[in-house]
C-alpha positions in Angstrom: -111.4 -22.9 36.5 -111.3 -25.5 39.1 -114.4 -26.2 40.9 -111.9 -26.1 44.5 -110.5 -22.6 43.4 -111.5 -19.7 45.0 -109.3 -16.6 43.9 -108.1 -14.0 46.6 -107.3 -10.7 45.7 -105.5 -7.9 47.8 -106.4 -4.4 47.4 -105.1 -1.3 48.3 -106.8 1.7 48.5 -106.7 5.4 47.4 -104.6 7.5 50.3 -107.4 9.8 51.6 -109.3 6.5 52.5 -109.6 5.2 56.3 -109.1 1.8 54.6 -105.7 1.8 53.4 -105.9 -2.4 52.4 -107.7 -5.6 52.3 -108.1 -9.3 51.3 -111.3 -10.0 50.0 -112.1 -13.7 48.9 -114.4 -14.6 46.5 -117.0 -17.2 48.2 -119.7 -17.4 45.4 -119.1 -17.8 41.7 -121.7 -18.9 40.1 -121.0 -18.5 36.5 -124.7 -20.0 34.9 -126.7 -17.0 37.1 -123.6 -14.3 36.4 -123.2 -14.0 40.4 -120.0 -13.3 42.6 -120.0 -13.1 46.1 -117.0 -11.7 47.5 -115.6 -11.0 51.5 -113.0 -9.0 53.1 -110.8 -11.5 55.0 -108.4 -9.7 56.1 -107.6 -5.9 57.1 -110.1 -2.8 55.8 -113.4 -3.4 57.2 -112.4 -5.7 59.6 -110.5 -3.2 61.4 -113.0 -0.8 61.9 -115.1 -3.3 63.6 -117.0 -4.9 60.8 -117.6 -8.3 61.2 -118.6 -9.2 57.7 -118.5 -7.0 55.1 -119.9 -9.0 51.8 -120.5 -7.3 48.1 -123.1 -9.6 45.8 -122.4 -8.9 41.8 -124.8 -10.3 39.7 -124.9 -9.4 35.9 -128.1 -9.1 34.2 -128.3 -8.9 30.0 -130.3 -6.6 28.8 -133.4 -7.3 27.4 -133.4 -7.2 23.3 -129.6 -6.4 23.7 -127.2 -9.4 23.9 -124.1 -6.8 23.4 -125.3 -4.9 27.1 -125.5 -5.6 30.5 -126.6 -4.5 34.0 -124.9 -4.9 36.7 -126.7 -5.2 40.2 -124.2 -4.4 43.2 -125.3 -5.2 46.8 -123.5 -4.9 49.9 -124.1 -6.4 53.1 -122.6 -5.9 56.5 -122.4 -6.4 60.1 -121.1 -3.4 62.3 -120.1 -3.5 66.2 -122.5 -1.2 68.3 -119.3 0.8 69.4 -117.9 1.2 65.2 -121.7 2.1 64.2 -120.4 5.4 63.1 -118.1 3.5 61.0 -121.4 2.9 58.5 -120.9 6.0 56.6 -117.9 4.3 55.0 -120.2 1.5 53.0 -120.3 2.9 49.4 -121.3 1.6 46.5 -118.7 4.2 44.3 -115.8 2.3 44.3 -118.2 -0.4 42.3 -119.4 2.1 40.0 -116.4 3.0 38.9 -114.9 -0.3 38.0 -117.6 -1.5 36.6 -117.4 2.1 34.3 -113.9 1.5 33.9 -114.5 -2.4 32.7 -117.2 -1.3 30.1 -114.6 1.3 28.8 -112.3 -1.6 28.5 -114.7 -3.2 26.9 -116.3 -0.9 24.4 -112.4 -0.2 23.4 -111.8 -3.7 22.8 -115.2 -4.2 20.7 -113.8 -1.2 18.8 -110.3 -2.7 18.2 -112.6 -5.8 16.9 -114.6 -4.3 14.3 -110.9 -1.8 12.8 
């Protein structure tokens, strides 16, 4: 990859959201350390008065187990005074289950490997 890339993505969210759609834009790769930074740019978040909502990935092998990984998911934000109620939408979930989907993906294709 280009050192001057930085990927965007768009999401869009399941319907019984608040957030029905983003851009988030990943600031940090950092492929040696296994760390992503990514922010929402545009829509989501932002419109119910974040001002920076930021989710940190970094993957962490396991010890004694090259074949298995952790993966540490932090998110920071900053929240208007008037949106503070807004806070109870910050969830860590929608992370756990792509990162359980991706190790489904991943088992499947070690699987595939080894047939």
């Amino acid at each position: 990859m280009c050192k001057n890339f930085i990927p965007q993505m768009e999401v869009v969210v399941a319907l019984r959201s608040p957030i029905a759609y983003y851009k988030e834009k990943f600031t940090k790769i950092h492929n040696e350390k296994r760390i992503k930074v990514i922010e929402v740019v545009e829509g989501g978040y932002l419109e119910l008065g974040f001002n920076l909502y930021r989710i940190t990935l970094e993957i962490i092998e396991k010890e004694g187990d090259s074949s298995s990984s952790n993966i540490i998911s932090t998110i920071d934000y900053e929240l208007d005074e008037a949106s503070a109620d807004n806070a109870a939408f910050v969830s860590i979930k929608p992370l756990e289950v792509i990162a359980e989907a991706i190790g489904m993906y991943l088992k499947e294709k070690k699987n595939d490997a080894n047939n």
